[in-house]
C-alpha positions as CSV (number, residue, x, y, z in Angstrom):
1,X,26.2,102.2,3.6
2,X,27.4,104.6,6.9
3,X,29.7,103.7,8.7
4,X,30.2,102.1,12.2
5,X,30.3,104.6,14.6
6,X,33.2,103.2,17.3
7,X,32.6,104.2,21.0
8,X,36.5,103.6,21.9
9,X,36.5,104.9,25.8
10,X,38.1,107.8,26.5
11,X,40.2,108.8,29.5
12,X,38.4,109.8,32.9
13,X,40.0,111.8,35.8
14,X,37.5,110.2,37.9
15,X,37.7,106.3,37.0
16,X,37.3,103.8,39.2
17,X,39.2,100.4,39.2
18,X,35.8,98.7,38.6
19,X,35.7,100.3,34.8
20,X,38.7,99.6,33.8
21,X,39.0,96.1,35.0
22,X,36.4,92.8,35.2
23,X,33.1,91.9,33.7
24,X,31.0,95.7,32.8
25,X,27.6,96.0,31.6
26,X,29.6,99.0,29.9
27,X,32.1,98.9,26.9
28,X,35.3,97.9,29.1
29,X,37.5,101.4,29.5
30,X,40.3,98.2,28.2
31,X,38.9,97.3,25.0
32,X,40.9,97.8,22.0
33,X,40.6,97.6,18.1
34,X,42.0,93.8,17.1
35,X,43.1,93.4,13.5
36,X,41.8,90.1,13.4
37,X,38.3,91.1,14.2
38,X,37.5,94.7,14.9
39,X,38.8,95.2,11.3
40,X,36.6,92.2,10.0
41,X,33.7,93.5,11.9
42,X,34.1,96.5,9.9
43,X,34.5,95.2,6.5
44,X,31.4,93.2,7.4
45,X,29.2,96.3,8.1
46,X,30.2,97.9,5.1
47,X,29.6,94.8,3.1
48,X,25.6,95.3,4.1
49,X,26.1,91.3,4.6
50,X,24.1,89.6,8.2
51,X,27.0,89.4,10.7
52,X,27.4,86.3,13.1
53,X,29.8,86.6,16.0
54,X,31.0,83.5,18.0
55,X,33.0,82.3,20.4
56,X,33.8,81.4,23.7
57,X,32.2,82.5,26.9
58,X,33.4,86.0,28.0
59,X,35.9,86.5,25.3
60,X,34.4,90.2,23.6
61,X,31.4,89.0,21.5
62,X,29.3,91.9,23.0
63,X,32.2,94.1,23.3
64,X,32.8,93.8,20.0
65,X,29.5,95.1,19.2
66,X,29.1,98.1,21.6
67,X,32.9,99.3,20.1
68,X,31.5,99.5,16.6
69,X,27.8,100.2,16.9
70,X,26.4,103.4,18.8
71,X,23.3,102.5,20.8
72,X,20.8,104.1,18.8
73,X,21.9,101.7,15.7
74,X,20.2,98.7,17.4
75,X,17.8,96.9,18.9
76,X,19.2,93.8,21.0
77,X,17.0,90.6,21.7
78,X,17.9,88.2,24.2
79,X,17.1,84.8,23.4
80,X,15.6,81.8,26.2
81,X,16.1,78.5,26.0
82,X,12.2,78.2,25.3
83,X,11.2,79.7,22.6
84,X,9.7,78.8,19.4
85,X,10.0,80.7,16.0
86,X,6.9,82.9,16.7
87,X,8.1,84.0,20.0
88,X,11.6,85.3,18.7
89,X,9.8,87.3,15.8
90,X,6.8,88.6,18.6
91,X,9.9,89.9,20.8
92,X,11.9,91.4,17.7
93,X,8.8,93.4,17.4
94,X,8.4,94.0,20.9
95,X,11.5,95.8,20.9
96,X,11.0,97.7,17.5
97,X,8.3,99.6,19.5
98,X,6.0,97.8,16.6
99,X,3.7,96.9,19.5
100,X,3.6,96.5,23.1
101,X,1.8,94.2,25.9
102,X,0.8,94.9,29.3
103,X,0.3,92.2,32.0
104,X,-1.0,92.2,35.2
105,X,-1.5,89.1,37.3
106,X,-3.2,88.4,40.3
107,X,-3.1,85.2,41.9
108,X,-5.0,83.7,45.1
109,X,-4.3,80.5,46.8
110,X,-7.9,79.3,44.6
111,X,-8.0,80.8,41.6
112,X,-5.8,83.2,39.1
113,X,-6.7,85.6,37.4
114,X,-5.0,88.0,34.2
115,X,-5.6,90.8,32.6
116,X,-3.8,91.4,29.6
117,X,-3.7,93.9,26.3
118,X,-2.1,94.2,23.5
119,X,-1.9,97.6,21.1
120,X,-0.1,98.5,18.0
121,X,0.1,98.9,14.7
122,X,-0.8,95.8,12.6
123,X,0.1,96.3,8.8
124,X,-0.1,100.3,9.3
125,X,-3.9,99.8,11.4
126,X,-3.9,100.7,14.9
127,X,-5.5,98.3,16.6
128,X,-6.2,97.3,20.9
129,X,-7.4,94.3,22.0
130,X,-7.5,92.4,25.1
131,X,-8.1,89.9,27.3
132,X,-9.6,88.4,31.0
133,X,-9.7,84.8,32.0
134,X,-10.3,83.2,35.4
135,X,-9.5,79.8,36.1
136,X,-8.6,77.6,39.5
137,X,-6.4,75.0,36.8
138,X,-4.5,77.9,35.5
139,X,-4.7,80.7,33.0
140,X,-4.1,81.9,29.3
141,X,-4.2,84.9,27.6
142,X,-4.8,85.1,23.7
143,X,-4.3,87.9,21.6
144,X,-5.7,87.7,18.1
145,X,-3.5,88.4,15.3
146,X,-5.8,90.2,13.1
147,X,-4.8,87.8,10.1
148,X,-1.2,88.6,10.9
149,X,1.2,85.3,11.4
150,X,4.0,85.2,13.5
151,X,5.3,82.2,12.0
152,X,5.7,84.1,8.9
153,X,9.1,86.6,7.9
154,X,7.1,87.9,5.5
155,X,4.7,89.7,7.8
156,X,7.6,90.2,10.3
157,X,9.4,92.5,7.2
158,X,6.2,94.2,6.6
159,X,5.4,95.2,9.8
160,X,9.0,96.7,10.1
161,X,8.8,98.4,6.8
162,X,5.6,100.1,8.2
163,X,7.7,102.0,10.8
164,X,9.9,102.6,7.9
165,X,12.4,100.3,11.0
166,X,16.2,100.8,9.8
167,X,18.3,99.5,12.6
168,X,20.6,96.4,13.0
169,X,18.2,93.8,15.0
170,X,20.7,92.1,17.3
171,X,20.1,88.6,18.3
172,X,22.0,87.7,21.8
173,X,22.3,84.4,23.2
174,X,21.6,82.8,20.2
175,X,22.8,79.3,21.0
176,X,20.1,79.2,24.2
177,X,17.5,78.7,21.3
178,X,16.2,75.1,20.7
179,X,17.9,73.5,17.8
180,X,14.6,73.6,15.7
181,X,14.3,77.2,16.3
182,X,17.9,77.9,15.3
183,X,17.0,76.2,12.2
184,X,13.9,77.9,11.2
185,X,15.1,81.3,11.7
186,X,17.9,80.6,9.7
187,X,16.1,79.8,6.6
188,X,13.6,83.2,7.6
189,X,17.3,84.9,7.6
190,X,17.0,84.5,4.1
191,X,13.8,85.6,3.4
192,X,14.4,89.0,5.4
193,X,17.4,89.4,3.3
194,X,15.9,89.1,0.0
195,X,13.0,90.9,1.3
196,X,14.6,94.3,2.8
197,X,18.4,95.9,2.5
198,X,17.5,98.0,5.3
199,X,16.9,95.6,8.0
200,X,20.0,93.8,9.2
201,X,20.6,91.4,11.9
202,X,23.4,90.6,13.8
203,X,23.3,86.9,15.3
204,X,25.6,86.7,18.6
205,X,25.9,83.5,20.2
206,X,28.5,80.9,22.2
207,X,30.1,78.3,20.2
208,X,33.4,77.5,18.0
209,X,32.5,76.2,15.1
210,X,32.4,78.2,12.0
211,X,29.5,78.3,9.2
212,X,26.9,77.1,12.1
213,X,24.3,79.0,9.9
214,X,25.4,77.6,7.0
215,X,25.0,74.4,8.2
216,X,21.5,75.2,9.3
217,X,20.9,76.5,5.7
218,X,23.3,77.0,2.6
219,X,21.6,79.6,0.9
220,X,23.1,82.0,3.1
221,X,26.2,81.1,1.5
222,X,27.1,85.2,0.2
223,X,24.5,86.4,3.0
224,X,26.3,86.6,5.8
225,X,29.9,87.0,7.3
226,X,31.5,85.2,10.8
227,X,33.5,86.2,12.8
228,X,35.6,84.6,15.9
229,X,35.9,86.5,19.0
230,X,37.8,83.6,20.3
231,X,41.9,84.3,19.5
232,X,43.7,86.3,21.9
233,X,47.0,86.5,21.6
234,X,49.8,87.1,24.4
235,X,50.3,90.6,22.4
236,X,46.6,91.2,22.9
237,X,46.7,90.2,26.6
238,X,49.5,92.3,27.3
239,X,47.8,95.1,25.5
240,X,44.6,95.1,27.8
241,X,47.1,95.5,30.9
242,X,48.9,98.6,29.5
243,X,46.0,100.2,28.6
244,X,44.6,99.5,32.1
245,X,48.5,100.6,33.7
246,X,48.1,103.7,31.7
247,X,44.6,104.6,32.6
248,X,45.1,103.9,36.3
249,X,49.2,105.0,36.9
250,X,50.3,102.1,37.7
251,X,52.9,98.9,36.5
252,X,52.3,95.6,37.1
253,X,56.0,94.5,37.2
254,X,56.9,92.3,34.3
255,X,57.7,88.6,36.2
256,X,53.9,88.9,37.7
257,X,52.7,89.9,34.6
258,X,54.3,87.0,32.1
259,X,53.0,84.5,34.5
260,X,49.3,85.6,34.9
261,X,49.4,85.8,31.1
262,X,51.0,82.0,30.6
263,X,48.3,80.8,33.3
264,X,45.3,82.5,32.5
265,X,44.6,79.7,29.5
266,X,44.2,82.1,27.0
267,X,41.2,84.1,28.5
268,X,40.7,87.2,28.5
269,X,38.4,87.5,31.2
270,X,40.5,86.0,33.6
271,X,43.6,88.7,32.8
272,X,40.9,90.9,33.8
273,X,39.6,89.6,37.0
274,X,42.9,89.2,38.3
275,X,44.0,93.1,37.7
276,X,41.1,93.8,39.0
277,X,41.5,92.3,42.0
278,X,45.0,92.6,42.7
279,X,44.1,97.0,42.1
280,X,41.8,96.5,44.5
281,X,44.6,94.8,47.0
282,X,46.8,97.6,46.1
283,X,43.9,100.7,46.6
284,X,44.7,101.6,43.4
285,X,42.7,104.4,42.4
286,X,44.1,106.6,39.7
287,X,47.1,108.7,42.3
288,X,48.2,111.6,40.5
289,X,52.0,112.1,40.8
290,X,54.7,109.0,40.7
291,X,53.5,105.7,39.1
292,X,53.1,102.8,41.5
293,X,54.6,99.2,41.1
294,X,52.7,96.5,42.3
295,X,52.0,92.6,41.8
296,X,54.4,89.3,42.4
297,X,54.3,86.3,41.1
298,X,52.6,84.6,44.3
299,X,50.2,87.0,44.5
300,X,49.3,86.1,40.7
301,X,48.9,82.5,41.8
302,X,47.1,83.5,44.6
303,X,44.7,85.6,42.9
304,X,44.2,82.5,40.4
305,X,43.5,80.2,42.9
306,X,40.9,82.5,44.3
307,X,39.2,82.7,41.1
308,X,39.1,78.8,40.9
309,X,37.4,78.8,44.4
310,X,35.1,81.0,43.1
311,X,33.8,79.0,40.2
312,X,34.5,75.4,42.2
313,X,30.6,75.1,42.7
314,X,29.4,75.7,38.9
315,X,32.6,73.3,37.1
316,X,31.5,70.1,40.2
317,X,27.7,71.2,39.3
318,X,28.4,70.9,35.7
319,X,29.9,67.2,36.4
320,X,27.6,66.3,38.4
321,X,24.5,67.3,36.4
322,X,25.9,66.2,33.2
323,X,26.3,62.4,34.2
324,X,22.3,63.1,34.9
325,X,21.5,63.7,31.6
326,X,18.3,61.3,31.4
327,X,16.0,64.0,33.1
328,X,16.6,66.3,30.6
329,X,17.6,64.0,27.0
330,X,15.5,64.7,24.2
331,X,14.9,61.3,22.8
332,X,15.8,57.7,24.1
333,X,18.4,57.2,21.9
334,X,20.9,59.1,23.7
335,X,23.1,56.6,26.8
336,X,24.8,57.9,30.0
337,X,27.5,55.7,28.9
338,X,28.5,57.8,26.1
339,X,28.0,60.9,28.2
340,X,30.4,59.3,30.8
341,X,33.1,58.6,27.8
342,X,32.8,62.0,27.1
343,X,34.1,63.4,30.7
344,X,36.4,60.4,31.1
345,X,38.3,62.2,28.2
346,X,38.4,65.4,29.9
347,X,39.4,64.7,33.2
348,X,42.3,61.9,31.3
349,X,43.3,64.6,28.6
350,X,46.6,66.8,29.0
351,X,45.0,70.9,29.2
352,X,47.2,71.6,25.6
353,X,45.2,68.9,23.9
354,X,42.0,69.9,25.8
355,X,42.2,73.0,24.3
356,X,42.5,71.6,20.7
357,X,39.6,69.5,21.4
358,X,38.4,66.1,21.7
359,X,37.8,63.5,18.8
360,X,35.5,61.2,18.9
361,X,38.4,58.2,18.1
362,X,39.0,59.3,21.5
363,X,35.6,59.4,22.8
364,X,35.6,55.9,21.1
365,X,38.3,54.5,22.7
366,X,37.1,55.5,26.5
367,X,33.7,54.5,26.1
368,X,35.2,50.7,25.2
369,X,37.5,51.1,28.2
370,X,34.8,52.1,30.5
371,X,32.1,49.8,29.5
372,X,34.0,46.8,27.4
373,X,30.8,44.8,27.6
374,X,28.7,47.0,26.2
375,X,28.4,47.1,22.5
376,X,29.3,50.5,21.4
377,X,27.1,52.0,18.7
378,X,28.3,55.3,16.3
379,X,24.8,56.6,16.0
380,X,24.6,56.6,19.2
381,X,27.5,58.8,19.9
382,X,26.5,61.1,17.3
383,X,22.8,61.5,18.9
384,X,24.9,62.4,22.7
385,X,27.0,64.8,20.6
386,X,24.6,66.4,18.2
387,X,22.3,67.3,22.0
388,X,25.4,68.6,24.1
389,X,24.5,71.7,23.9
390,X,20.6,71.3,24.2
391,X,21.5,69.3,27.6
392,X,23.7,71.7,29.4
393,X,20.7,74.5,28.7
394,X,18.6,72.3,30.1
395,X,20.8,70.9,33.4
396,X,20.7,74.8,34.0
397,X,24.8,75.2,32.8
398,X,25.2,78.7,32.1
399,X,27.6,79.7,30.8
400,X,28.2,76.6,28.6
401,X,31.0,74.7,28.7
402,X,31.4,72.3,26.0
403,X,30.4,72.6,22.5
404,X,30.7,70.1,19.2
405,X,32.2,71.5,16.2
406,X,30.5,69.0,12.9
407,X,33.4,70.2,11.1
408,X,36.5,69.3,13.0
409,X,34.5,66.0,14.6
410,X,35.6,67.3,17.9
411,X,34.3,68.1,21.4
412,X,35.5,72.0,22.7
413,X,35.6,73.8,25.4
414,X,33.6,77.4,25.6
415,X,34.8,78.0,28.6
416,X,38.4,79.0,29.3
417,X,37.7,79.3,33.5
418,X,36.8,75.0,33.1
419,X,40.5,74.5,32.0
420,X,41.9,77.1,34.6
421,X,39.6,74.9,37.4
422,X,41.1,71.6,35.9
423,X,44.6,72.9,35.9
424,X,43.9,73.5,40.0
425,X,42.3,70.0,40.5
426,X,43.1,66.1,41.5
427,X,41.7,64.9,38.2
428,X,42.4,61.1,39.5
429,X,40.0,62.3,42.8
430,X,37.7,63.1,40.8
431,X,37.7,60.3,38.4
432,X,37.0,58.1,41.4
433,X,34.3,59.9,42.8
434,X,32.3,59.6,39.9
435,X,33.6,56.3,39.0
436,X,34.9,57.2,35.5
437,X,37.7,54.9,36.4
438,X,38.5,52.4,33.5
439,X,37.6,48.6,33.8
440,X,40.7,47.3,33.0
441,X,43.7,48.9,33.6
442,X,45.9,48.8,31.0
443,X,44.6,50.3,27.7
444,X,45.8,47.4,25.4
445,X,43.0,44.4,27.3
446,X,40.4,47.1,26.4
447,X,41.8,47.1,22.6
448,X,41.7,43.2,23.2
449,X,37.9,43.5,23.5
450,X,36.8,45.5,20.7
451,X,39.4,43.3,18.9
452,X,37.0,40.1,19.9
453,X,34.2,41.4,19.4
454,X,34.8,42.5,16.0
455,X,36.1,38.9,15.1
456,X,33.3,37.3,16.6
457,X,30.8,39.0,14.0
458,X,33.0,37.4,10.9
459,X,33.7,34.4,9.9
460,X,37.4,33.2,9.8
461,X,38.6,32.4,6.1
462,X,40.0,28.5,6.0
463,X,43.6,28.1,5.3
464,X,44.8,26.6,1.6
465,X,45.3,22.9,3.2
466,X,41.8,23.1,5.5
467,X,40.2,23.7,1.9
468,X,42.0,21.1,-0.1
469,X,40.9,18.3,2.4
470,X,37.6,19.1,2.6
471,X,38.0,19.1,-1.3
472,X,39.2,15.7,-0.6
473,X,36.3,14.8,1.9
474,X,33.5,16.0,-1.0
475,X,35.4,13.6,-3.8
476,X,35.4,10.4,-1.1
């Protein structure tokens, strides 16, 4: 097994701000080696194992990757929220080069017409084929499959060994797959691990709990290795803004510095927005000679607050379309009562125990505040939960913002920015506005209810003397 080849950026006499700080397309000139998972990742490639990396939103899954793995090592897939097995393993072959389609499509206010081929190499033959339909209710193209099945890992592994294909195949955005296609691919996982050891894949996706696979399919138990992206410390923090200090000559001065770190919620990418924009306040731009000092602590907390107003439409989108669930719910089973029980907890919950997540005692116990005439239902709960994720993809919530983690029985958040927004926000404001205020008022009526309603589907036992005068009543 070789080993990774790191791409750890070097020094530049002609950086610009915009490298070293903020969201790149690029490894970040920032990034650093993390014991915790760098050295993991490591151990995982040399194991020869599948590696799964996870986490929350913009915290260094891709990073990690592009530190370890020279481009030429991979092939990277982006997954859509769409697609079924067969389309996943037609685009893992699209971008092994195994074969390639041109489209062209002309459209008139009457009819539409498209013109499509397909040529490659099907099982080692080289083969063309294509197609023209025209049609005023729509069009399709069909490509034949020359006895080749999509559906199958078999032929996938086949038709990769045939261009003797040796790379890692890197699955992105794995969690914007339907649930049904997660599954099946996990159990192909398998076969493509028995079936070659030099195809590997590499499964990158948003979420926090771990062994999501393995829940999908235990016989990957031994196949593959996780790891969390998710964990940054205040050392690690710290470390990204000396690397950046060094690489640009400049010192963010210590009180503005301890501040952004103790307010930025743990994320990573909002330590880097914020240097990047308060370099860009300062014209920082790599001066040779003395070092500059720059940044206060209200300029930190303005700079925040700026990056709030910037997200402000997605995080009241996200409210708004989640309570609007029933346009996009899979089955009927699923209530907007329990979706509403769900929010009441974040907007109610202190950001510390936000962070730790939400349990569904606590889902349990809003829900009968909220809606204390409704019978609440645990299967019902469990169908909201199990489809959280499938109903933000579909509301159009990108990047996610809450996940369920089977193994903890608790609702997280992806997103560190959401609890940076809350932390700016008048929680009770918007508790009224969407009327996720509590029926009653004081939580111990609510307890009341579900107390009553329990006792009204048992039957109260008779007390000692009730029992010995109805004895009394039989014998007369």
């Amino acid at each position: 097994m070789t080993q990774p080849t790191s791409r750890r950026p070097k020094e530049n006499p002609e950086l610009r701000v915009e490298e070293v700080f903020g969201v790149t397309p690029d490894l970040p000139k920032t990034y650093f080696s993390r014991r915790n998972v760098d050295t993991e990742f490591i151990g995982a490639f040399q194991s020869g194992k599948y590696i799964v990396i996870f986490g929350g939103s913009k915290q260094g899954k891709t990073s990690l990757r592009k530190s370890q793995l020279s481009e030429d090592r991979y092939i990277v897939v982006h997954c859509q929220n769409n697609w079924s097995i067969e389309d996943l393993h037609r685009e893992i072959l699209k971008q092994a080069n195994y074969m390639m389609a041109d489209a062209k499509t002309e459209k008139s206010a009457a009819s539409e017409k498209v013109n499509a081929g397909l040529r490659g190499r099907v099982l080692g033959i080289d083969s063309e084929i294509g197609s023209s339909k025209d049609n005023t209710s729509g069009t399709e193209s069909v490509f034949k499959s020359f006895g080749f099945d999509l559906n199958s890992p078999n032929d996938v592994v086949k038709a990769l060994k045939s261009m003797n294909f040796q790379k890692y195949v890197v699955i992105e955005d794995f969690h914007y797959l339907p649930i049904p296609t997660q599954q099946r691919f996990s159990i192909c996982l398998k076969t493509f691990y028995e079936l070659s050891s030099e195809i590997k894949f590499m499964i990158v996706g948003i979420w926090m709990q771990e062994d999501k696979l393995l829940m999908y399919n235990g016989d990957l138990t031994g196949r593959i290795r996780e790891i969390s992206v998710n964990v940054w410390t205040k050392g690690d923090l710290r470390n990204v803004i000396a690397i950046g200090e060094k690489l640009l000559n400049f010192n963010l001065n210590d009180d503005a510095k301890e501040f952004l770190i103790d307010n930025c919620h743990e994320s990573v990418y909002v330590v880097q927005e914020v240097c990047l924009e308060l370099c860009r306040k300062y014209d920082v731009r790599q001066p040779k000679g003395i070092k500059i000092h720059i940044g206060t602590v209200p300029e930190i907390r303005e700079l925040l607050f700026d990056l709030v107003k910037r997200s402000n439409n997605r995080f009241r989108n996200f409210i708004d379309s989640f309570r609007k669930f029933k346009e996009y719910a899979p089955t009927e089973d699923i209530f907007e009562e329990y979706f509403s029980a769900i929010l009441n907890c974040i907007l109610y919950y202190d950001l510390d125990k936000l962070k730790e997540g939400i349990g569904k005692i606590a889902i349990e116990r809003a829900f009968l505040k909220l809606f204390p005439r409704i019978q609440y239902k645990h299967e019902k709960l469990d169908a909201a939960l199990k489809d959280l994720i499938f109903i933000q993809i579909s509301c159009g919530v990108n990047p996610l913002i809450l996940d369920y983690d089977t193994n903890d029985c608790k609702v997280k958040i992806l997103d560190y920015g959401f609890l940076l927004w809350l932390s700016h926000q008048d929680r009770s404001k918007i508790i009224a506005e969407k009327n996720l205020r509590p029926k009653y008022s004081k939580v111990q009526q609510a307890t009341n209810v579900q107390q009553s309603i329990q006792l009204s589907n048992t039957t109260p036992k008779k007390s000692r003397r009730s029992r010995r005068r109805s004895k009394r009543h039989l014998v007369k």
